[in-house]
N, CA, C and O atoms as CSV, one atom per row, in Angstrom:
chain,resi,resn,atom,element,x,y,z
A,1,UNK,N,N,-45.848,131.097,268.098
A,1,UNK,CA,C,-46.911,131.428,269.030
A,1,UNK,C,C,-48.250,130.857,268.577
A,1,UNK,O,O,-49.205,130.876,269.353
A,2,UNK,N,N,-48.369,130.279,267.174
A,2,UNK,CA,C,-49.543,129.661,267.119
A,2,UNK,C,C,-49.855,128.549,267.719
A,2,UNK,O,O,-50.984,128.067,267.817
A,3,UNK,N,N,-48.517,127.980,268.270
A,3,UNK,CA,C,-49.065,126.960,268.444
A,3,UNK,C,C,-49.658,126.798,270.344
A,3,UNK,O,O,-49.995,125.843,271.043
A,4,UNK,N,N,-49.550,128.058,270.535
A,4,UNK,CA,C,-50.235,128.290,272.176
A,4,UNK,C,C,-51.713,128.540,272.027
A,4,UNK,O,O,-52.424,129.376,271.467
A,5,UNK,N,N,-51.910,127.228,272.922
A,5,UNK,CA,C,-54.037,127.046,273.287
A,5,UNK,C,C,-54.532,128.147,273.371
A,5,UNK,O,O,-54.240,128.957,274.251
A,6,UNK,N,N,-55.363,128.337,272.455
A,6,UNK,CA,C,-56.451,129.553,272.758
A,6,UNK,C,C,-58.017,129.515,273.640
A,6,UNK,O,O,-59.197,129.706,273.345
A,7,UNK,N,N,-57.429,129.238,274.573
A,7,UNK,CA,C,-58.876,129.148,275.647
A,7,UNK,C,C,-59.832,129.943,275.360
A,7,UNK,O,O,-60.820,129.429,275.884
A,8,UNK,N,N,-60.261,131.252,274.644
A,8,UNK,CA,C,-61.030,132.288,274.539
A,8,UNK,C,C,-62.416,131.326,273.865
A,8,UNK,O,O,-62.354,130.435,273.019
A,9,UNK,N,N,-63.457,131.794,274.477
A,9,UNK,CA,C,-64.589,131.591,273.285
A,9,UNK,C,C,-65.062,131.949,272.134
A,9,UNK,O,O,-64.442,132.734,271.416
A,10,UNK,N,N,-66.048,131.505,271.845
A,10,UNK,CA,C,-65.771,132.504,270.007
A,10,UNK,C,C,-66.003,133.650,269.759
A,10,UNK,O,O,-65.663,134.081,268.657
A,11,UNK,N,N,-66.767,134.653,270.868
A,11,UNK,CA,C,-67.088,135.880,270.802
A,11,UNK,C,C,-65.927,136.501,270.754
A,11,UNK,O,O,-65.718,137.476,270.031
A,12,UNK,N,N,-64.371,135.542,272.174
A,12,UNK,CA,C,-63.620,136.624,272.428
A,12,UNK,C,C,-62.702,136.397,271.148
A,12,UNK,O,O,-61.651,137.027,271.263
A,13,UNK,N,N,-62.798,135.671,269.951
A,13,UNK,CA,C,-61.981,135.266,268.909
A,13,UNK,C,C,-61.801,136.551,267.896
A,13,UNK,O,O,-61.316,136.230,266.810
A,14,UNK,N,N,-62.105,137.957,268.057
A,14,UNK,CA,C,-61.945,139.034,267.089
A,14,UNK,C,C,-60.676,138.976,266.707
A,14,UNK,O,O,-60.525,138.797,265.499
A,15,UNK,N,N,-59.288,139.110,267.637
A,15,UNK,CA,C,-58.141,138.824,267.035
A,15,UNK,C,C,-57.283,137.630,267.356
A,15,UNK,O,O,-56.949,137.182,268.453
A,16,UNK,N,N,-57.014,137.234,266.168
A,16,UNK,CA,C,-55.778,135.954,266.477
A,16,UNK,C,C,-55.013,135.538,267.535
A,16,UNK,O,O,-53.912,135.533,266.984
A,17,UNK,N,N,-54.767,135.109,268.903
A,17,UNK,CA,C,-53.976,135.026,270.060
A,17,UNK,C,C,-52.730,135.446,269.284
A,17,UNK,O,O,-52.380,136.578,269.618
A,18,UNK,N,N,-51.984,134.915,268.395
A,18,UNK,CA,C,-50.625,135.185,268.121
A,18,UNK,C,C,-50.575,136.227,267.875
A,18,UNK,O,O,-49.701,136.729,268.582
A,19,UNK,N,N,-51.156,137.168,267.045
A,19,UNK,CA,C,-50.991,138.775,266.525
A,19,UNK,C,C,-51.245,139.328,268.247
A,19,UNK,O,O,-50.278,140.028,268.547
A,20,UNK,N,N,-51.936,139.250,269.065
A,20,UNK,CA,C,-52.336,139.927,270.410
A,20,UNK,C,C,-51.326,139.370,271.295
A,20,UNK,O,O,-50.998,140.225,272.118
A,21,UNK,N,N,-50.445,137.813,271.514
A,21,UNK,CA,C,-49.304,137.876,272.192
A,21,UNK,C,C,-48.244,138.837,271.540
A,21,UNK,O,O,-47.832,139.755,272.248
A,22,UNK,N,N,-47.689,138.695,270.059
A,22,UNK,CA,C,-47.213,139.496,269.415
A,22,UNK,C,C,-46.792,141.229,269.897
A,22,UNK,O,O,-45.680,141.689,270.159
A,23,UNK,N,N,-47.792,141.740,269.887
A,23,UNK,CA,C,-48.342,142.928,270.131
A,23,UNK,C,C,-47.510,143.155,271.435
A,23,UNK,O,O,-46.526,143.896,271.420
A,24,UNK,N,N,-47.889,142.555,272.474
A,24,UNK,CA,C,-47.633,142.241,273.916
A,24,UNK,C,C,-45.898,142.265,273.819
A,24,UNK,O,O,-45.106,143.098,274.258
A,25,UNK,N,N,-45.650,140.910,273.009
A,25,UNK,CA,C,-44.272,141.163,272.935
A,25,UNK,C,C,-43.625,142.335,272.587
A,25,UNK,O,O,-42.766,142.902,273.262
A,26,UNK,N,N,-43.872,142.532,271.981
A,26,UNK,CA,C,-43.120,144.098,271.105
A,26,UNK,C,C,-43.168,145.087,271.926
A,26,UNK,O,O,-42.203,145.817,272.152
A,27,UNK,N,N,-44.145,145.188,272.378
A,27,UNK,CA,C,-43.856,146.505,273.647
A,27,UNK,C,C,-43.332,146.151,274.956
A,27,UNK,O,O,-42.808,147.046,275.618
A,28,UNK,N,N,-43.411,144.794,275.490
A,28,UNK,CA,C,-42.319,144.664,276.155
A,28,UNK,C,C,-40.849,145.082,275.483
A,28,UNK,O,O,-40.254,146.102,275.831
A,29,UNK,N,N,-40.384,144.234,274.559
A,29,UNK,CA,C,-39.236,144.544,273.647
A,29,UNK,C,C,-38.815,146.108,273.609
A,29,UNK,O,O,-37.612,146.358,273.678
A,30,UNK,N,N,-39.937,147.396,273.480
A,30,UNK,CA,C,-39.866,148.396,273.522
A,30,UNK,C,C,-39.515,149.015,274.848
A,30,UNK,O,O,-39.374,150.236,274.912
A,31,UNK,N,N,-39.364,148.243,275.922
A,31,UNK,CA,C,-39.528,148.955,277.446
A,31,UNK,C,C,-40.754,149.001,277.669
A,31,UNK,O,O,-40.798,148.509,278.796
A,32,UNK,N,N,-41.700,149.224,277.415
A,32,UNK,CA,C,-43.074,149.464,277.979
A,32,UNK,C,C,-43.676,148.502,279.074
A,32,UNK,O,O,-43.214,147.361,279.096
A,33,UNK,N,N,-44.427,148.756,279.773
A,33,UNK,CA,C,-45.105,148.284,281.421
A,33,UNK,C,C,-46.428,148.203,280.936
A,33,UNK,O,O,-46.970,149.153,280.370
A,34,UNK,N,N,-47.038,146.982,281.154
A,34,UNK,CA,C,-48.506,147.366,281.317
A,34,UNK,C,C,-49.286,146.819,279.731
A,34,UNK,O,O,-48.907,147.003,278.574
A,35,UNK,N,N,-50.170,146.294,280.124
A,35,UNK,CA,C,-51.200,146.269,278.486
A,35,UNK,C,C,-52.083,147.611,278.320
A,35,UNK,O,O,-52.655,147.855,277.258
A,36,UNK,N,N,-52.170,148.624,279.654
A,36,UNK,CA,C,-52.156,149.480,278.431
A,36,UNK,C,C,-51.144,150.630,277.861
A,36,UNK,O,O,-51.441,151.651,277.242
A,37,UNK,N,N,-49.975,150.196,278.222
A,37,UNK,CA,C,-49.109,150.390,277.550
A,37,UNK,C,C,-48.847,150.001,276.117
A,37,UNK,O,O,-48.343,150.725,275.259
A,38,UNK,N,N,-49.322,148.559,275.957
A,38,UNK,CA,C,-49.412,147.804,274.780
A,38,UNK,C,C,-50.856,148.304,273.989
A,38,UNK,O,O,-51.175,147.749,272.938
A,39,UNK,N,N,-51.367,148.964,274.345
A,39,UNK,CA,C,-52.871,149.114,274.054
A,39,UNK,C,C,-52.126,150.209,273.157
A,39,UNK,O,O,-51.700,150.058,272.012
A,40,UNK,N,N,-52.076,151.348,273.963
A,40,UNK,CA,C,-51.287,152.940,273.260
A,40,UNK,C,C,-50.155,152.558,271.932
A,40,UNK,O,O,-50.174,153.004,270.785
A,41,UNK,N,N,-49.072,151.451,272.637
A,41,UNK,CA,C,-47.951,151.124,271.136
A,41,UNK,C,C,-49.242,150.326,269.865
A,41,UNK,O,O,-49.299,150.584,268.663
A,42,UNK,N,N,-49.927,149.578,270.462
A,42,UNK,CA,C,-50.968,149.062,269.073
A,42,UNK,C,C,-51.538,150.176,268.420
A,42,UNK,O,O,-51.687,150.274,267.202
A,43,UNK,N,N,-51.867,151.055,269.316
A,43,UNK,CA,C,-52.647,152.504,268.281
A,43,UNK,C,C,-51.861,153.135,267.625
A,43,UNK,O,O,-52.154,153.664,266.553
A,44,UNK,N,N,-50.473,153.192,268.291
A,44,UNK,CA,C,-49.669,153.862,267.310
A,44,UNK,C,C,-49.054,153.510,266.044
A,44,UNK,O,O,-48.511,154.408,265.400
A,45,UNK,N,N,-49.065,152.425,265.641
A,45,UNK,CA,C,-48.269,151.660,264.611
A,45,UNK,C,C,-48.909,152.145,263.415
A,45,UNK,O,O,-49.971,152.760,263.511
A,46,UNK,N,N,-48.254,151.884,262.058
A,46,UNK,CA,C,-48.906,151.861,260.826
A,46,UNK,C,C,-49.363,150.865,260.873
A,46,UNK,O,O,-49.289,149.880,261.607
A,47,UNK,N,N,-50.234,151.353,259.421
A,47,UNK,CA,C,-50.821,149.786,258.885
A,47,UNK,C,C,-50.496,148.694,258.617
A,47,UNK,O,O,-51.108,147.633,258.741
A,48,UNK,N,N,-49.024,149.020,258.046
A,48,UNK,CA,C,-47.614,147.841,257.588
A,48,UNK,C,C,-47.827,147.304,258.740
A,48,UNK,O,O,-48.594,146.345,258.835
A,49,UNK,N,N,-47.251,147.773,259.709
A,49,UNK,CA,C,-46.885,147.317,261.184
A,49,UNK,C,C,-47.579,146.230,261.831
A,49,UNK,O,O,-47.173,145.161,262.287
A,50,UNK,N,N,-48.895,146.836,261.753
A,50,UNK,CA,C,-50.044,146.125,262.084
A,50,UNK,C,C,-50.382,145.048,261.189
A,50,UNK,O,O,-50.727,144.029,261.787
A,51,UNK,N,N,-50.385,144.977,260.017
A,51,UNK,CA,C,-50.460,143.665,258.878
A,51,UNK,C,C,-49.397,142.639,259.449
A,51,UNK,O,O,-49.506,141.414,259.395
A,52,UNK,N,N,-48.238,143.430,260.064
A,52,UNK,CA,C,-47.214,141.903,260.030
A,52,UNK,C,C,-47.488,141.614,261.254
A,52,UNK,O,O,-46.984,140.506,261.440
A,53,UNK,N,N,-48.097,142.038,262.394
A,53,UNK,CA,C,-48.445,141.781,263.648
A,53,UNK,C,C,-49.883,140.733,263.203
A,53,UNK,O,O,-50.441,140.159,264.138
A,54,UNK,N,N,-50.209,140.610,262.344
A,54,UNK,CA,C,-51.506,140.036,261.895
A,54,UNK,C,C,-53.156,140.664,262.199
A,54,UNK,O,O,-54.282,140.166,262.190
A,55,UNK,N,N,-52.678,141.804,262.421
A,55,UNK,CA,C,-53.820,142.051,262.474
A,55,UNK,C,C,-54.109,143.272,261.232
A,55,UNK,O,O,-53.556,144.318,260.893
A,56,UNK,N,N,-55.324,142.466,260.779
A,56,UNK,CA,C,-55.732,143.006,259.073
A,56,UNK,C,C,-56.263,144.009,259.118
A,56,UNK,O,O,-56.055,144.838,258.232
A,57,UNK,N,N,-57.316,144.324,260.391
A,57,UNK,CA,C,-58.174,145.196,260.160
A,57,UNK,C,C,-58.232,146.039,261.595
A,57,UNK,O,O,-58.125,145.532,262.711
A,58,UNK,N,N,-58.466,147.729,261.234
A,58,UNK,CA,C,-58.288,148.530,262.532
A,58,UNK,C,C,-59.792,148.510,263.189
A,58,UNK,O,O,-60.871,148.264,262.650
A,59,UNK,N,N,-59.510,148.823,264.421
A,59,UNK,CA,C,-58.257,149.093,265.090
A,59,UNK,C,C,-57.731,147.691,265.953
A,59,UNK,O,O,-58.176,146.544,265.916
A,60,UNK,N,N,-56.631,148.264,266.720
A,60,UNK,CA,C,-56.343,146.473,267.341
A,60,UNK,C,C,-56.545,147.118,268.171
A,60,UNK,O,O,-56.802,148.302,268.391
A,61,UNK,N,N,-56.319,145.621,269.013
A,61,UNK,CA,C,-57.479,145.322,270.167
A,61,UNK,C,C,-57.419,146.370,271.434
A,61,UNK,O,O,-56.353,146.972,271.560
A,62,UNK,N,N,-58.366,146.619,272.298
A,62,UNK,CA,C,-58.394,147.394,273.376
A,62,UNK,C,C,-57.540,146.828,274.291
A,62,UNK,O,O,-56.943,145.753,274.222
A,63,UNK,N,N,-57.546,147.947,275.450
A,63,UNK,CA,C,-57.083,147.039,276.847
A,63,UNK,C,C,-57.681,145.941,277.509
A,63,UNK,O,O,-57.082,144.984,277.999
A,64,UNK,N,N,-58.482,146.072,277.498
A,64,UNK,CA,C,-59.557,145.673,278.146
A,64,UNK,C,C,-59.241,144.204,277.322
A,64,UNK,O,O,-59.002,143.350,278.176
A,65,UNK,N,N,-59.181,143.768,276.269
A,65,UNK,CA,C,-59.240,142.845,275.525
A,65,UNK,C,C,-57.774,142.183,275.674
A,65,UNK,O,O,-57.706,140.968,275.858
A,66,UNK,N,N,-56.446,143.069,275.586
A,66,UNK,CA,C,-55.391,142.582,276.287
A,66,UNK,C,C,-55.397,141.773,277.410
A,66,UNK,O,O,-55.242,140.552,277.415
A,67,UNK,N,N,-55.646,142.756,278.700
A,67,UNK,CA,C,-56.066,142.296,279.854
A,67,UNK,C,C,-56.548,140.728,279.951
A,67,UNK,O,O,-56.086,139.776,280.580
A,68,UNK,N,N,-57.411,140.828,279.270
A,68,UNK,CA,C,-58.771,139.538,279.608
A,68,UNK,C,C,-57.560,138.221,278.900
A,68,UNK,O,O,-57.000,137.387,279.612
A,69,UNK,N,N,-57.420,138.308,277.706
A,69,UNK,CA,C,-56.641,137.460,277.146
A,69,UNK,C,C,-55.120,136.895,277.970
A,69,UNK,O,O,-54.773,135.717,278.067
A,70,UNK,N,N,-54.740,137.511,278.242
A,70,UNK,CA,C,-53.688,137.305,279.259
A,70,UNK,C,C,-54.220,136.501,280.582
A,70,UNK,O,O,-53.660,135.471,280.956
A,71,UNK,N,N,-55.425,137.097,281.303
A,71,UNK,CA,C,-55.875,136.377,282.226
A,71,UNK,C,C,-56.293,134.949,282.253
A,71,UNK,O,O,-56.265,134.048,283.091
A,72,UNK,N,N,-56.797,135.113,280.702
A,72,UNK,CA,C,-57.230,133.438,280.534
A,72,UNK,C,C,-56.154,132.348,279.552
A,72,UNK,O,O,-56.346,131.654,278.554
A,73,UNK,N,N,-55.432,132.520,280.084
A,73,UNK,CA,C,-54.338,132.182,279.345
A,73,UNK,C,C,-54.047,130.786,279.991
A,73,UNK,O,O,-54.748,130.545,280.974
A,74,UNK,N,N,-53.149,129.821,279.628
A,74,UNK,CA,C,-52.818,128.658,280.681
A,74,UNK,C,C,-51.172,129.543,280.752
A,74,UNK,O,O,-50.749,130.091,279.734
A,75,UNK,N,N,-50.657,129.564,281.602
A,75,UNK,CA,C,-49.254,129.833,281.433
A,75,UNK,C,C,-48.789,128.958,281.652
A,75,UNK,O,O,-47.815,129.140,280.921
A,76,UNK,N,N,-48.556,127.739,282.224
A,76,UNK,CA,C,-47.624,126.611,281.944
A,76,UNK,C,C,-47.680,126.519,280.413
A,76,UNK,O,O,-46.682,126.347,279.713
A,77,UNK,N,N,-48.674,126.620,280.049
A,77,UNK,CA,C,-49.165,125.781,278.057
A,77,UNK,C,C,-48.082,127.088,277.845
A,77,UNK,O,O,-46.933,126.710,278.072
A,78,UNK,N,N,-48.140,128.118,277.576
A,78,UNK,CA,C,-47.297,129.447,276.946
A,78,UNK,C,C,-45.610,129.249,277.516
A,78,UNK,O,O,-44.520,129.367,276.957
A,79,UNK,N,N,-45.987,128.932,278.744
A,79,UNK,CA,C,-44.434,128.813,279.085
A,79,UNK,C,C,-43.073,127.571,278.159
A,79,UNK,O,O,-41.905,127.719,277.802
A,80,UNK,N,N,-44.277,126.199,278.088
A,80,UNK,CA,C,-43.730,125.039,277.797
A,80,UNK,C,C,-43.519,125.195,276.043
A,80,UNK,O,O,-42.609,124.502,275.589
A,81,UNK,N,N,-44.216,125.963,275.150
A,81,UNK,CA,C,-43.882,126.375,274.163
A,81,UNK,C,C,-42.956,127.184,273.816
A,81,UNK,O,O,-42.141,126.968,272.920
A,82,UNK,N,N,-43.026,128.231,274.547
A,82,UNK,CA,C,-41.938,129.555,274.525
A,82,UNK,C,C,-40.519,129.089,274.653
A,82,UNK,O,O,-39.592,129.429,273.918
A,83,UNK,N,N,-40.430,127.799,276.261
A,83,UNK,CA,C,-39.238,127.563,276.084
A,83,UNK,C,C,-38.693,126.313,275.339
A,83,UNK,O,O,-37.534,125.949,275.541
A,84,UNK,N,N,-39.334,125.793,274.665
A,84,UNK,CA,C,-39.296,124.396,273.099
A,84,UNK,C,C,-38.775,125.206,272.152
A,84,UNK,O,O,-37.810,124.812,271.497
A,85,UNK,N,N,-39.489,126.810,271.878
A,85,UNK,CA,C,-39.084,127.268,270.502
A,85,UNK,C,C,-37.362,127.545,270.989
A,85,UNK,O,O,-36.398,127.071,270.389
A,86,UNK,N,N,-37.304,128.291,272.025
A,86,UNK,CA,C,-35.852,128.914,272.417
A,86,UNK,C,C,-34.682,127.626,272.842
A,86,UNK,O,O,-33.453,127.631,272.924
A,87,UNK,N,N,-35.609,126.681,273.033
A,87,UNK,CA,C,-34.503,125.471,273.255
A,87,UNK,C,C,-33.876,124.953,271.180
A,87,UNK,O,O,-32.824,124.642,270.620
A,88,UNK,N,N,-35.569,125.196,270.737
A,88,UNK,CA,C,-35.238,124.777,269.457
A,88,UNK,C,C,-33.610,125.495,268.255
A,88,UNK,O,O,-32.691,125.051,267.567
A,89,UNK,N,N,-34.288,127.010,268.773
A,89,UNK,CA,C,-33.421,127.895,268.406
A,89,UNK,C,C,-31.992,127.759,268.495
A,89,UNK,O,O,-31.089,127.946,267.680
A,90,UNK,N,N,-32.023,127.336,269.851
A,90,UNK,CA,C,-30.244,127.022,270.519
A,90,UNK,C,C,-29.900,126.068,270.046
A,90,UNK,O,O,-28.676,125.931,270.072
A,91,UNK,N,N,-30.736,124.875,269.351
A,91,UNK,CA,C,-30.072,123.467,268.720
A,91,UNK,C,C,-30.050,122.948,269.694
A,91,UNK,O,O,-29.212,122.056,269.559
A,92,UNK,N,N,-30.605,122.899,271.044
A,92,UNK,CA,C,-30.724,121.783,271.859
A,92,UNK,C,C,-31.830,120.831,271.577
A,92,UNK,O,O,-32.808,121.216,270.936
A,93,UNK,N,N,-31.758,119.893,271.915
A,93,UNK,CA,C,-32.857,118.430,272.045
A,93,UNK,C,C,-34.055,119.153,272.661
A,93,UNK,O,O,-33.829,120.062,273.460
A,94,UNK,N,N,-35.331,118.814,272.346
A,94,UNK,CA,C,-36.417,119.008,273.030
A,94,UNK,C,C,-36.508,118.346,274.138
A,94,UNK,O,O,-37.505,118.470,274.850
């Protein structure tokens, strides 16, 4: 996931895109609906949890900060990576 464009400016740069797609993922993975669904599973985690999600320091990110990040996202750019790594995975040709 690092290697997906981070359109954000530098203000919105507090957390890493990959630790905040991350995040996103996992509570999908969990069943959960919604970023702020993902908002509530980020508050809940330990610290461990949160270190391997990359994010060093509390708390992680709001909804509001979910939200926005997602919106400005390119999704072709996220899509065309996502499915390179899973093509990679399978041992198919890029």
């Amino acid at each position: 996931m690092e290697r997906i464009p981070d359109p954000r400016g530098r203000q919105g740069r507090d957390y890493r895109l990959w630790s905040i797609l991350g995040l996103i993922l996992v509570s999908m993975l969990c069943g959960r609906r919604g970023m702020k669904a993902a908002f509530h599973l980020g508050r809940s985690l330990t610290r461990e949890q949160k270190r391997q999600l990359g994010f060093m320091r509390d708390p992680t990110p709001c909804h509001a900060t979910l939200t926005e990040t997602l919106r400005v996202l390119d999704a072709l750019a996220v899509a065309d990576i996502l499915g390179a790594v899973v093509m990679a995975d399978n041992g198919d040709d890029l």
